[in-house]
VOPAGU-2260 file (C-alpha; in pm, 1 decimal, decimal comma):
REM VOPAGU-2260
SITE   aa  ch    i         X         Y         Z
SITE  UNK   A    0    2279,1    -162,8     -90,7
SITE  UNK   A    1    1949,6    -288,1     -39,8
SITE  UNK   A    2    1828,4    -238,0     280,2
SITE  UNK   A    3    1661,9    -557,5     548,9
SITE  UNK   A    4    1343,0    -546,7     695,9
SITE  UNK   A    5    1321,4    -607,3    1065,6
SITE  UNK   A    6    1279,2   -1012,8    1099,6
SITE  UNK   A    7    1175,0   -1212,2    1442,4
SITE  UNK   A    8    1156,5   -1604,5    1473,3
SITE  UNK   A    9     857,7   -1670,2    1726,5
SITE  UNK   A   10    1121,6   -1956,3    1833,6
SITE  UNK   A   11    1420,4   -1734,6    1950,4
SITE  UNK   A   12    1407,3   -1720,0    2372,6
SITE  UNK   A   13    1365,9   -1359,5    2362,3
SITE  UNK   A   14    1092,1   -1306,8    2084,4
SITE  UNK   A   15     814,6   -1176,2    2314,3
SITE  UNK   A   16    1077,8    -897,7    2426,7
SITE  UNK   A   17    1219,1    -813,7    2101,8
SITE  UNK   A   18     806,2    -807,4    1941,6
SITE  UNK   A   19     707,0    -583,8    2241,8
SITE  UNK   A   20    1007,0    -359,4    2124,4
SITE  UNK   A   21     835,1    -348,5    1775,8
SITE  UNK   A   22     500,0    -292,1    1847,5
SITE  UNK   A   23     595,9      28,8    2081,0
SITE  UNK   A   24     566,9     340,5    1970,3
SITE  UNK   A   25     780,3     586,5    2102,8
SITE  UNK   A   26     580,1     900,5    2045,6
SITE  UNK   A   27     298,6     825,5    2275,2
SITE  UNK   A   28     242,4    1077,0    2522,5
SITE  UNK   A   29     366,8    1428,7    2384,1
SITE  UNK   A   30     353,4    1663,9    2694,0
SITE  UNK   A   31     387,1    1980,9    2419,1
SITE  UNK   A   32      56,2    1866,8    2221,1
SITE  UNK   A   33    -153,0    1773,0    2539,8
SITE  UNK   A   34     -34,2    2106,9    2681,1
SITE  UNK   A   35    -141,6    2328,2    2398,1
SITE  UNK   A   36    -500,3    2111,8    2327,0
SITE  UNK   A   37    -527,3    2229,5    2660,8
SITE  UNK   A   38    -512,5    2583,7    2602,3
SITE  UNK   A   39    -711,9    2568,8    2321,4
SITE  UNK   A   40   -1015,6    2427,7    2454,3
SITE  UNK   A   41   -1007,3    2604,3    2773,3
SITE  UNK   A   42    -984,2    2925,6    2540,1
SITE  UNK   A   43   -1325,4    2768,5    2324,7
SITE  UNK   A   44   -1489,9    2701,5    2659,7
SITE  UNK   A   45   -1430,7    3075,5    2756,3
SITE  UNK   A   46   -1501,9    3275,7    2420,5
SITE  UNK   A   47   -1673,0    3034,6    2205,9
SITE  UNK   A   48   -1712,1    3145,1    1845,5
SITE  UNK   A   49   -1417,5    3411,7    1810,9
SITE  UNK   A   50   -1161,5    3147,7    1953,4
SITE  UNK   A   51   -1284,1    2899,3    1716,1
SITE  UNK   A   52   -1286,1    3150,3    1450,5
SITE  UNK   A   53    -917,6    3304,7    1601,2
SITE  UNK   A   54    -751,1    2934,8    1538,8
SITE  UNK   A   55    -898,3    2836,1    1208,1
SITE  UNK   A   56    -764,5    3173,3    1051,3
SITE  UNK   A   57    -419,9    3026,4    1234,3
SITE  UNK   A   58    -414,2    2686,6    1106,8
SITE  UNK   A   59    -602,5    2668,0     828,6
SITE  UNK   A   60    -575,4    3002,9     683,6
SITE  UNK   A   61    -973,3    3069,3     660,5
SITE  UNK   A   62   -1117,8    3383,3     759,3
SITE  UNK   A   63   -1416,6    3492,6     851,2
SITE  UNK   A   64   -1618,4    3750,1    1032,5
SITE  UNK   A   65   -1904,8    3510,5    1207,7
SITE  UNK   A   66   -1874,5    3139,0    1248,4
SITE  UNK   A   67   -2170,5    3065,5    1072,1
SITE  UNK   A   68   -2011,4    3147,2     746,0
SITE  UNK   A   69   -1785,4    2853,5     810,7
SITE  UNK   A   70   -2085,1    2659,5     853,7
SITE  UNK   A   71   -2159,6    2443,3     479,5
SITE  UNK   A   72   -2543,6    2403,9     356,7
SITE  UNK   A   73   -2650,4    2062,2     369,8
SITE  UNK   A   74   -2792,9    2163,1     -11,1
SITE  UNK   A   75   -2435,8    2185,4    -127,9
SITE  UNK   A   76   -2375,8    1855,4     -70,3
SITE  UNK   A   77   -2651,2    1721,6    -305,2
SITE  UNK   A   78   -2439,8    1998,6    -556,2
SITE  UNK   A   79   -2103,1    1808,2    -501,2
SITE  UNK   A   80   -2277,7    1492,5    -611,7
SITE  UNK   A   81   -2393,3    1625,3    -915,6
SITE  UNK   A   82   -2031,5    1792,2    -994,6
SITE  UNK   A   83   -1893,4    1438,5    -956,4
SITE  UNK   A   84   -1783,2    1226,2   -1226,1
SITE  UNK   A   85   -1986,7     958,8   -1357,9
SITE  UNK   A   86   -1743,4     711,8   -1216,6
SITE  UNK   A   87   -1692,0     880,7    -882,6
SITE  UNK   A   88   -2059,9     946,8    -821,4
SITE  UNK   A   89   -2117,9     545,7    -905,2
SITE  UNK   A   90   -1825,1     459,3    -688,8
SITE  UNK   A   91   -1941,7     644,2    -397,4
SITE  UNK   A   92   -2311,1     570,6    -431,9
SITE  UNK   A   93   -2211,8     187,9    -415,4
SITE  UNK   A   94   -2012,6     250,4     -94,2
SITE  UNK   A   95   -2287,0     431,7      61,5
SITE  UNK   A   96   -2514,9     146,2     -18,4
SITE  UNK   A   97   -2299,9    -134,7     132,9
SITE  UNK   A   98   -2214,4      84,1     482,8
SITE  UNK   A   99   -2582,1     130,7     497,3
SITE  UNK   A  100   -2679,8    -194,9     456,9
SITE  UNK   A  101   -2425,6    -349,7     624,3
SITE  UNK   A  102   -2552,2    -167,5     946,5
SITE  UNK   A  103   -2918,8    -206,7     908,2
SITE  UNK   A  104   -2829,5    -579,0     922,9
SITE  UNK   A  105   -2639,0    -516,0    1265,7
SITE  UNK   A  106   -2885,4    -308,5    1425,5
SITE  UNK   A  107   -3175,4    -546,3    1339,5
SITE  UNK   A  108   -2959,2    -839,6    1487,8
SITE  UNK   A  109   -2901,7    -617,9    1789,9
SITE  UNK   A  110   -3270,3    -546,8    1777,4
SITE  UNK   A  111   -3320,3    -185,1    1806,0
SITE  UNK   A  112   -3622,7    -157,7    2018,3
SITE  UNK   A  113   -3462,3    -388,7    2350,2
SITE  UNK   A  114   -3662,1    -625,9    2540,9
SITE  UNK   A  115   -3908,2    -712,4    2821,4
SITE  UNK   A  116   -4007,9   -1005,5    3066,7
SITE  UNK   A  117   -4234,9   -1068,6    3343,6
SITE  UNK   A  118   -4074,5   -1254,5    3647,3
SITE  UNK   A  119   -4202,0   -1493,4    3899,9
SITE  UNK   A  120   -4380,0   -1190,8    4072,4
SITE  UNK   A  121   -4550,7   -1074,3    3743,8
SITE  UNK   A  122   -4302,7    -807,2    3768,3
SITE  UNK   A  123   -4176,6    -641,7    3442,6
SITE  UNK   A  124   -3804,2    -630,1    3334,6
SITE  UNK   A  125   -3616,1    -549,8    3063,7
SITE  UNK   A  126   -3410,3    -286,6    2846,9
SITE  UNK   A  127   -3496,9      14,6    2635,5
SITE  UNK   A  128   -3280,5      82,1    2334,2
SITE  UNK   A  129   -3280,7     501,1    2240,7
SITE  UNK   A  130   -3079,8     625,5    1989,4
SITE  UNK   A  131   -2805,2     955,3    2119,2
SITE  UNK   A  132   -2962,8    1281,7    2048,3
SITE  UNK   A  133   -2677,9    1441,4    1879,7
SITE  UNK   A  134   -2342,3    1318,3    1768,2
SITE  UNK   A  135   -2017,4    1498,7    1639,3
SITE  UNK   A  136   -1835,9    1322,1    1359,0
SITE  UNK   A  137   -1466,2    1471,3    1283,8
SITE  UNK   A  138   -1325,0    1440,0     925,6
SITE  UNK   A  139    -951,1    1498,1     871,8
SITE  UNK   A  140    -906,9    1708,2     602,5
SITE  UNK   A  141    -544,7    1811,2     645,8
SITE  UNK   A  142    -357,1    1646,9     366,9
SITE  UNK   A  143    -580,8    1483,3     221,3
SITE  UNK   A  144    -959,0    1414,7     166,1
SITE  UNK   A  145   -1134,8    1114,4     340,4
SITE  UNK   A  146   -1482,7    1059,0     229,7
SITE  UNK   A  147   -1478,6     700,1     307,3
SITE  UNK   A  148   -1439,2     854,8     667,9
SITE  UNK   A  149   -1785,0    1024,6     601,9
SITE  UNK   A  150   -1923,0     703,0     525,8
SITE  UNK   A  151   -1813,5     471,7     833,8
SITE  UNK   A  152   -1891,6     737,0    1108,1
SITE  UNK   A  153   -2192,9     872,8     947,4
SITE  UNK   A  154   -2412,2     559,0     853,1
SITE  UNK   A  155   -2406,6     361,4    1170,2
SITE  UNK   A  156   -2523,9     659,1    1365,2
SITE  UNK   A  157   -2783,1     753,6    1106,8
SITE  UNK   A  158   -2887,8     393,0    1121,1
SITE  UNK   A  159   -2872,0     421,0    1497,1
SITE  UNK   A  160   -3206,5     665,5    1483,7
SITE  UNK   A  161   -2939,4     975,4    1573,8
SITE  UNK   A  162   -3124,4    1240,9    1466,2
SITE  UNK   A  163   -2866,0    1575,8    1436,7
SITE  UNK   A  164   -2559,7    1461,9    1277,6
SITE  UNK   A  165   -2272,6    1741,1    1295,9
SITE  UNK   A  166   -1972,0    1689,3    1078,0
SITE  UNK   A  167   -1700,3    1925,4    1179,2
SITE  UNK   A  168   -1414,1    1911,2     864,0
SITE  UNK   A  169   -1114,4    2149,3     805,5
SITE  UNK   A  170   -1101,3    2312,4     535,7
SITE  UNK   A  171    -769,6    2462,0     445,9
SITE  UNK   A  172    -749,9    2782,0     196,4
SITE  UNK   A  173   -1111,0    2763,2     283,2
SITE  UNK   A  174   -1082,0    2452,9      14,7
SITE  UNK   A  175   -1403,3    2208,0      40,2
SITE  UNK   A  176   -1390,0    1849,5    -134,8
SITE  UNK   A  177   -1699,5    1765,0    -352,4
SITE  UNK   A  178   -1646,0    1381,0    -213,5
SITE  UNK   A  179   -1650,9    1447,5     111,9
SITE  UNK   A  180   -1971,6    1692,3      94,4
SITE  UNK   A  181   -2141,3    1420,6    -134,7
SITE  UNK   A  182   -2096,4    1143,7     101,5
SITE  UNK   A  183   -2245,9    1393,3     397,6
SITE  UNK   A  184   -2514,7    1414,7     201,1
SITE  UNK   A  185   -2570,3    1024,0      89,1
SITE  UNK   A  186   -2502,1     952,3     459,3
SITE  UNK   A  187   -2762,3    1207,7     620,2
SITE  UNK   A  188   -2612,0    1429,2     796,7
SITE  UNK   A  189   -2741,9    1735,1     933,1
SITE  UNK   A  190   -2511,7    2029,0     950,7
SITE  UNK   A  191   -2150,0    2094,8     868,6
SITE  UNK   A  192   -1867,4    2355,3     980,9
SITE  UNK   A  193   -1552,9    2429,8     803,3
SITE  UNK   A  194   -1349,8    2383,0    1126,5
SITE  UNK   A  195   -1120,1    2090,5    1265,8
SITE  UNK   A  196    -882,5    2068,6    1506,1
SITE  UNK   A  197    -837,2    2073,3    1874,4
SITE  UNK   A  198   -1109,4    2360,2    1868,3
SITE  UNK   A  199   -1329,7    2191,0    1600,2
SITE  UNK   A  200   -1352,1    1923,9    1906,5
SITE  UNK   A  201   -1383,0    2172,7    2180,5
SITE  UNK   A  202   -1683,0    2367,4    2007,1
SITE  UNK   A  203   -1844,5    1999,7    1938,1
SITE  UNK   A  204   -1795,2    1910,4    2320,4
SITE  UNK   A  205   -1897,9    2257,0    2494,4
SITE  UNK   A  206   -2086,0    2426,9    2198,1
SITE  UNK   A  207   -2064,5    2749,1    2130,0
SITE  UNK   A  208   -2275,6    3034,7    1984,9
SITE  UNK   A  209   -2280,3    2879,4    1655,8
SITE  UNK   A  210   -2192,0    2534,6    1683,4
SITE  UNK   A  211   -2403,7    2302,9    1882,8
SITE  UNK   A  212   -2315,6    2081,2    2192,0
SITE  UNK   A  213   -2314,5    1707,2    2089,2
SITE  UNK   A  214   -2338,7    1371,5    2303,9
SITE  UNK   A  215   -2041,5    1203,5    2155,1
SITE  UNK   A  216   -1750,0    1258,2    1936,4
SITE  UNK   A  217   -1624,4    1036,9    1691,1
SITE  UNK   A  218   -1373,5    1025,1    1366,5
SITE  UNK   A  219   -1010,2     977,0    1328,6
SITE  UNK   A  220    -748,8    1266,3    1380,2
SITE  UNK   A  221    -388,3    1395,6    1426,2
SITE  UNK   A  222    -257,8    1407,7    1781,4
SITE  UNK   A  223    -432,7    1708,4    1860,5
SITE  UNK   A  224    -751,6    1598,6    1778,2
SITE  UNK   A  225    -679,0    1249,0    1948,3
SITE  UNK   A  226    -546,0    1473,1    2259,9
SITE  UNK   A  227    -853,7    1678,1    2222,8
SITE  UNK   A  228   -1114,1    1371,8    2242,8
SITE  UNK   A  229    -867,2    1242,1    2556,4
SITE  UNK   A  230    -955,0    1561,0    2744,5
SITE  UNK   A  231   -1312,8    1628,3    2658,5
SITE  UNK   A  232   -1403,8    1244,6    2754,5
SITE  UNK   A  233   -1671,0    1228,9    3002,3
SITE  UNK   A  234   -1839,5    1542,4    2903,4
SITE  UNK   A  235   -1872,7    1333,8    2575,8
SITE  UNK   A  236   -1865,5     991,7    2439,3
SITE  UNK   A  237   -1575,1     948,5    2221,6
SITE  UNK   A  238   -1550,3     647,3    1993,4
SITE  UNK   A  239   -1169,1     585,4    2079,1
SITE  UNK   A  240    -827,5     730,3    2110,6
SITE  UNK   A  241    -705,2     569,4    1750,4
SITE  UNK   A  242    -337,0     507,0    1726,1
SITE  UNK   A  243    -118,0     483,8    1377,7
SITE  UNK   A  244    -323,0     237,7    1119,8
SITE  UNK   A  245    -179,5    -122,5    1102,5
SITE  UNK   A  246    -183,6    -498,2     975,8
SITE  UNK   A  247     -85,4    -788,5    1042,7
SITE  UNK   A  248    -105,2   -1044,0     721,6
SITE  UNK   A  249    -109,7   -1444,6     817,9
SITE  UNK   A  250       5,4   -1659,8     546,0
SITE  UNK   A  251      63,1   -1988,4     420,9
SITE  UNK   A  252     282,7   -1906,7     136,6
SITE  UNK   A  253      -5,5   -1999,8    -142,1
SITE  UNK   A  254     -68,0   -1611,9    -200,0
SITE  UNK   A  255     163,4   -1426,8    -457,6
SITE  UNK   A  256     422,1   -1236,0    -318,4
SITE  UNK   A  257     366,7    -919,5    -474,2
SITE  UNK   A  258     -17,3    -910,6    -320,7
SITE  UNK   A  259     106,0    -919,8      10,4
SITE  UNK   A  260     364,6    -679,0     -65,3
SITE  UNK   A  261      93,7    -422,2    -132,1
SITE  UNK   A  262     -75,3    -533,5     118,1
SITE  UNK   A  263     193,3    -428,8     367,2
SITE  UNK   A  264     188,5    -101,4     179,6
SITE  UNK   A  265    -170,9      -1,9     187,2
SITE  UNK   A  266    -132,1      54,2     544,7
SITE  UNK   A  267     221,9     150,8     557,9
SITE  UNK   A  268     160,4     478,3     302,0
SITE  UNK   A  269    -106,0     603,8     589,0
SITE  UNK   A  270     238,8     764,6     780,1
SITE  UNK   A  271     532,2     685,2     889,7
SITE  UNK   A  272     428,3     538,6    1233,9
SITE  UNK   A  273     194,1     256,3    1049,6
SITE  UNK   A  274     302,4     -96,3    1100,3
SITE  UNK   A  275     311,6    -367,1     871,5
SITE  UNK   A  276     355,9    -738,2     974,5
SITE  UNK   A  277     378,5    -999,0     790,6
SITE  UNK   A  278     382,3   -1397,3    1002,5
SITE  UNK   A  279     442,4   -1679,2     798,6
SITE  UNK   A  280     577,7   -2052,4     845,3
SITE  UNK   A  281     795,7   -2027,7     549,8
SITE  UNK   A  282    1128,0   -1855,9     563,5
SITE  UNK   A  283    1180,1   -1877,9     168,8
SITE  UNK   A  284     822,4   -1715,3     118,6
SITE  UNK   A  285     890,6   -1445,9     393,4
SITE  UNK   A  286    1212,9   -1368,3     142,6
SITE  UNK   A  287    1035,9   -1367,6    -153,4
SITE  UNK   A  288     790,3   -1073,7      -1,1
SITE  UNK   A  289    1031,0    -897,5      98,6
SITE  UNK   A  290    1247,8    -917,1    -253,3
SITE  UNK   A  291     871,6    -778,4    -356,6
SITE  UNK   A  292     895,7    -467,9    -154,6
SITE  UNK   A  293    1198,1    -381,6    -224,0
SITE  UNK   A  294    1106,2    -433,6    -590,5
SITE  UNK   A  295     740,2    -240,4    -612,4
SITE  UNK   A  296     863,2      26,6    -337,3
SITE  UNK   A  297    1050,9     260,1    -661,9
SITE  UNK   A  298     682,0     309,2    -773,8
SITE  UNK   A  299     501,5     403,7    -547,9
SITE  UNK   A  300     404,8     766,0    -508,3
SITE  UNK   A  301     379,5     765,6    -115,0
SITE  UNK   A  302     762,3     599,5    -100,7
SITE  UNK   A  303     882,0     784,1     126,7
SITE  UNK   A  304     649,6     771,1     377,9
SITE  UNK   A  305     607,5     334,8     294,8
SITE  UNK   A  306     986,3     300,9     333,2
SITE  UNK   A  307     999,3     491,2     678,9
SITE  UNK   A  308     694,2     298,4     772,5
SITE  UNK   A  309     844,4     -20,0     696,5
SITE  UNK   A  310    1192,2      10,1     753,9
SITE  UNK   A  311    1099,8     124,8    1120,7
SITE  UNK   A  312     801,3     -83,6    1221,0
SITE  UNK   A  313     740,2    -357,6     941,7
SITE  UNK   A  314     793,9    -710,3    1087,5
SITE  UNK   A  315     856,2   -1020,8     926,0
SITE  UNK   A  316     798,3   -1325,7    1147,1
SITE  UNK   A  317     872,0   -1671,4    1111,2
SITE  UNK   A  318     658,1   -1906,0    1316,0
SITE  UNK   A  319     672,4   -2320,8    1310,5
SITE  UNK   A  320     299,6   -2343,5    1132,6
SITE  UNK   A  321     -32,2   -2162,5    1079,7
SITE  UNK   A  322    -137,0   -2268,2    1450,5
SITE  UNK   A  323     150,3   -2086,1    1592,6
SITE  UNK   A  324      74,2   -1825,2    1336,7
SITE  UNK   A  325    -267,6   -1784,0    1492,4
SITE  UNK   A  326    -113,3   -1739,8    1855,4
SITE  UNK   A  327     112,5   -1494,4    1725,0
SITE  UNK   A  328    -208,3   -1246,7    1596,3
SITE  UNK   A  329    -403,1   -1312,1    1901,6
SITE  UNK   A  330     -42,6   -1191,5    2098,1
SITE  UNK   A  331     -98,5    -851,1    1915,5
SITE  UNK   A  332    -473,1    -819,7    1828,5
SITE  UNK   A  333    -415,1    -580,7    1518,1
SITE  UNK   A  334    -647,8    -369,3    1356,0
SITE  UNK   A  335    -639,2    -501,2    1004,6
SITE  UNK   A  336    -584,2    -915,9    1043,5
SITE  UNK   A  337    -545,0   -1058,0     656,1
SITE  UNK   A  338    -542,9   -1454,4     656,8
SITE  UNK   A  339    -418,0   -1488,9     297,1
SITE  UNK   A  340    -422,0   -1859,8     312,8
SITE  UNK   A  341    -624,4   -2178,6     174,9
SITE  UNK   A  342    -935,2   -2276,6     399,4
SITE  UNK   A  343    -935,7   -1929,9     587,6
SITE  UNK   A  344   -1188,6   -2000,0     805,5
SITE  UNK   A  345   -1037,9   -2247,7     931,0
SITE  UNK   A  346    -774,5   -2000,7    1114,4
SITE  UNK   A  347   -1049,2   -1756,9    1158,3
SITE  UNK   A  348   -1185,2   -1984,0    1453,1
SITE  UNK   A  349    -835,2   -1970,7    1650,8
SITE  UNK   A  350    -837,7   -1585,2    1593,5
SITE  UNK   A  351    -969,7   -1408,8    1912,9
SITE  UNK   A  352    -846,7   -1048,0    1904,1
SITE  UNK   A  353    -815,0    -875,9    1563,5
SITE  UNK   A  354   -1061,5    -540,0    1465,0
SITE  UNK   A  355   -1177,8    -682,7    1130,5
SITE  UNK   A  356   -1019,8   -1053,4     967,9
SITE  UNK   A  357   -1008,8   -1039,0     579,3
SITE  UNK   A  358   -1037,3   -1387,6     502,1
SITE  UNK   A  359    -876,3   -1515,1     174,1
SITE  UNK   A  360    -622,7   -1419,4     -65,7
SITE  UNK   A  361    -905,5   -1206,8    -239,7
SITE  UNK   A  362    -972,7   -1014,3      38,0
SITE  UNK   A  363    -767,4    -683,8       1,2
SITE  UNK   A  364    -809,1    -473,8     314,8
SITE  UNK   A  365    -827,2    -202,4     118,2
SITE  UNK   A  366   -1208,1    -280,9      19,3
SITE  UNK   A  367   -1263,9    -314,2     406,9
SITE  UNK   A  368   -1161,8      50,7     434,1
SITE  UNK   A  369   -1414,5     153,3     116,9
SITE  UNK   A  370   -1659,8      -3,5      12,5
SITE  UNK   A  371   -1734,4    -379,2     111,0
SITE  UNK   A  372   -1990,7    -256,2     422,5
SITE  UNK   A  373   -1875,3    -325,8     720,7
SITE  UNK   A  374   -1722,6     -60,8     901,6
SITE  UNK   A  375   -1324,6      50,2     891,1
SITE  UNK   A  376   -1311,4     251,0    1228,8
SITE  UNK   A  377   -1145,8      14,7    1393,8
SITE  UNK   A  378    -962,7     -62,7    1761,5
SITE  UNK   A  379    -562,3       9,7    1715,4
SITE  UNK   A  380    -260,8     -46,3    1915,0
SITE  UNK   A  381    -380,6    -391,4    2074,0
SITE  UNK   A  382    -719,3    -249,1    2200,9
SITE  UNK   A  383    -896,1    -530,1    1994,5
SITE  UNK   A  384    -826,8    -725,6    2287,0
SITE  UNK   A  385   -1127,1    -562,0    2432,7
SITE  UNK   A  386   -1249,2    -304,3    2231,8
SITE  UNK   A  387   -1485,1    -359,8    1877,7
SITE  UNK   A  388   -1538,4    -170,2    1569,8
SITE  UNK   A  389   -1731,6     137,1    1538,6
SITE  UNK   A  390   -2085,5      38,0    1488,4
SITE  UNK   A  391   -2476,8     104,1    1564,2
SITE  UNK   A  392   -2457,7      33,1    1882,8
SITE  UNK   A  393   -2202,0     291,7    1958,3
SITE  UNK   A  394   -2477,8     549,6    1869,3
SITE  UNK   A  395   -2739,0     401,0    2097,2
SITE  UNK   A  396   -2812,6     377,8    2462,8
SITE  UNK   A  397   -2992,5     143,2    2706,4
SITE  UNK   A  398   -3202,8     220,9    2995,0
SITE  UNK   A  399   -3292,9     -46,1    3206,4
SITE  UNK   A  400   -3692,4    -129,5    3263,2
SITE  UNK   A  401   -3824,3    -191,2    3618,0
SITE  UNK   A  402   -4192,8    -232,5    3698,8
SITE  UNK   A  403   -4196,0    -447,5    4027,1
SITE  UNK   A  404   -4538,5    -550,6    4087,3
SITE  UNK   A  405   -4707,9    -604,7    4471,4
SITE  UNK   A  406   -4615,9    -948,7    4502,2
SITE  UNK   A  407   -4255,5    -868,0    4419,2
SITE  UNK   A  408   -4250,8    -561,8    4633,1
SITE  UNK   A  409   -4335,2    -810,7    4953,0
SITE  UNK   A  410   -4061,0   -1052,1    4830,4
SITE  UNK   A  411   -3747,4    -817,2    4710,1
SITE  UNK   A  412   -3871,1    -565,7    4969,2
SITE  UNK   A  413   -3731,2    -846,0    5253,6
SITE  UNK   A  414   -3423,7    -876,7    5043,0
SITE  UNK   A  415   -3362,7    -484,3    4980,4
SITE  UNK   A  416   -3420,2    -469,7    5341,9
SITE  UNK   A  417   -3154,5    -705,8    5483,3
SITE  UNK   A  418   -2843,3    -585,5    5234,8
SITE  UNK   A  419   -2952,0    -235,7    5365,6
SITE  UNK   A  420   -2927,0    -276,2    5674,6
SITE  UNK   A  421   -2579,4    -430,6    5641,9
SITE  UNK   A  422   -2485,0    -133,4    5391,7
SITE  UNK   A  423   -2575,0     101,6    5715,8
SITE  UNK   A  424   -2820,6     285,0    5460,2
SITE  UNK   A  425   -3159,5     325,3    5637,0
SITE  UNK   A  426   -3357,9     533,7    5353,2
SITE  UNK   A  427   -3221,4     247,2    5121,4
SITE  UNK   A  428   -3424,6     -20,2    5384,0
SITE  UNK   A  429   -3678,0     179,1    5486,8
SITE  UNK   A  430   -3775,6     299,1    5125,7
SITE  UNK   A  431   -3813,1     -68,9    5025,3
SITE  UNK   A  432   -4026,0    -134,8    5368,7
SITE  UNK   A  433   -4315,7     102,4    5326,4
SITE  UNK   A  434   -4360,2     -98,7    5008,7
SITE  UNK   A  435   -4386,1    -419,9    5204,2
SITE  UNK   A  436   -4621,8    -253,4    5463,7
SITE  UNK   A  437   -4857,8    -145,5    5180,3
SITE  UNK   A  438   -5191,1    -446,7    5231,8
């Protein structure tokens, strides 16, 4: 018997309850992961290299005498690139030249430099833009290979003006992917360890002997590496606590069935906590996608993991009409938003929260997470409500610029003064005051 996907009807008087019930995820907090990232990065804080060294021989079977033998020569990634095929090395060299691109164009429309003005006083205000010194970028490297993850975290911080770069990448069996090493190299970074992990993130965070300190942390993970980033917040950046992959796919029934059906798959094959949704103002079209996954799913090689995905957290909805529709994605801000629909800008101006918006039925989101440029580290779990992409400006810092001149002394001085004096802070007034007493 052919199994139903989960349906909802935005209409029904308790569809915000029974969507809220959908979009949770259960495994949120795990008190056993939390409590054993803890132990390991108190244990990398305390002993540095050998505990790093002590939990990759545990986890990913690699051993070595001194941590710098984990650590991979930037000159072996230029190697990988030449083992490549001819169509891999031309697939990935594209890539690389979109994501760079994409984010020279968004720092220069950020301008990189920042800005100055005088004021009524001839005093000078403004912002400094400076690039971080060093940045961590973690690669999972578990189950799979992700260069494309090389790519997105790499390029914007390169672009940025970060000068040291340190990829930290597991490398189980002691097992290193010629991809992945290429795209460090097209993507400029600096040095590279064969560790990952809770520790890979503690070394990154507290350095150790061998592995450097860095300013921030960013790159997708499993939930120790998510704890991890959690803990060491605030003696790092961190990017953002990422959540399972999703999207959410408005349509107007002009798209064929079996596109959106892959769609729904391309995130659902990341793991069995991805969500799929599909909102649509056509109950006969929300059947025939569904008559497509059951249909397509025999084929797939990831089917297991799809069918738990979407026979746990898919969602079809039915709303009255694309406006509804709209409401509906703004309701859950996904990660992925696909409007697979005629005149997609259209609905792109009633869109507020969504990560990145695919617009068109010949948008895949799957080029948004290779190769089309802009960036596919995006804000999960409803965080697009007020969180953005991973970008330039996550790799950059501004200092404010204050140059108050005499005049202005004399006339903020009397202001400084007065909130001073009502703050009870006497150094803050008479600081301010000596200025004003200056002929």
């Amino acid at each position: 018997m052919t199994p139903s996907l989960f349906r909802l009807s935005a209409g029904q008087p308790d569809f915000e309850q029974r969507l809220d019930e959908r979009l949770a995820i259960a495994a949120g907090e795990d008190d056993a992961v939390d409590s054993a990232v803890a132990s390991i990065i108190a244990d990398v804080r305390a002993r540095g290299d050998a505990a790093v060294l002590e939990y990759t021989r545990r986890f990913d079977q690699v051993s070595a005498s001194r941590l710098s033998e984990l650590e991979v020569s930037i000159a072996s990634c230029g190697q990988a690139l030449n083992r490549l095929t001819r169509e891999s090395r031309q697939a990935i060299q594209i890539a690389a030249d979109r994501i760079r691109s994409y984010h020279t164009h968004q720092r220069d429309v950020a301008s990189g430099t920042g800005y100055t003005y005088a004021d009524e006083y001839g005093s000078l205000l403004g912002q400094k833009i400076t690039p971080l010194d060093r940045v961590g970028i973690y690669v999972p490297g578990g189950k799979a290979a992700y260069p494309s993850s090389v790519l997105m975290n790499a390029f914007p911080a390169q672009v940025a003006g970060v000068s040291q770069i340190v990829m930290v990448v597991p490398a189980p069996g002691g097992v290193m992917n010629d991809l992945v090493l290429a795209a460090a190299g097209l993507a400029g970074v600096t040095r590279i360890f064969a560790i990952g992990g809770a520790q890979a993130v503690a070394a990154l965070a507290y350095g150790t002997e061998t592995v450097p300190a860095v300013d921030k942390i960013v790159g997708p993970g499993n939930a120790y590496v998510a704890a991890a980033k959690r803990r060491v917040f605030g003696r790092v950046g961190i990017d953002m606590i990422a959540g399972p992959s999703e999207i959410l796919v408005l349509c107007d029934g002009t798209t064929d069935p079996e596109w959106v059906a892959m769609d729904l798959f391309s995130q659902a094959e990341h793991d069995e906590l991805a969500q799929s949704i599909l909102v649509c103002p056509h109950a006969d079209y929300l059947d025939r996608v569904e008559a497509a996954v059951w249909r397509l799913l025999p084929g797939m090689k990831r089917q297991h993991i799809i069918r738990t995905s979407m026979e746990n957290r898919a969602a079809l909805i039915k709303v009255r009409d694309m406006e509804e529709a709209c409401s509906v994605a703004n309701r859950i801000a996904p990660e992925h938003l696909e409007i697979s629909a005629e005149n997609p800008a259209y609905w792109a101006d009633r869109i507020r929260h969504a990560g990145a918006i695919f617009l068109g039925r010949f948008t895949s989101e799957a080029l948004g997470d290779y190769c089309a440029g802009p960036n596919h580290v995006l804000p999960t779990s409803g965080t697009a409500r007020f969180s953005s992409p991973l970008g330039v400006y996550d790799f950059q810092k501004r200092s404010s610029i204050i140059q108050v001149s005499k005049e202005g002394a004399q006339a903020l001085g009397k202001v400084a003064v007065a909130l001073a004096e009502n703050e009870g802070l006497e150094a803050h007034g008479r600081s301010a005051a000596y200025r004003m007493e200056e002929s």
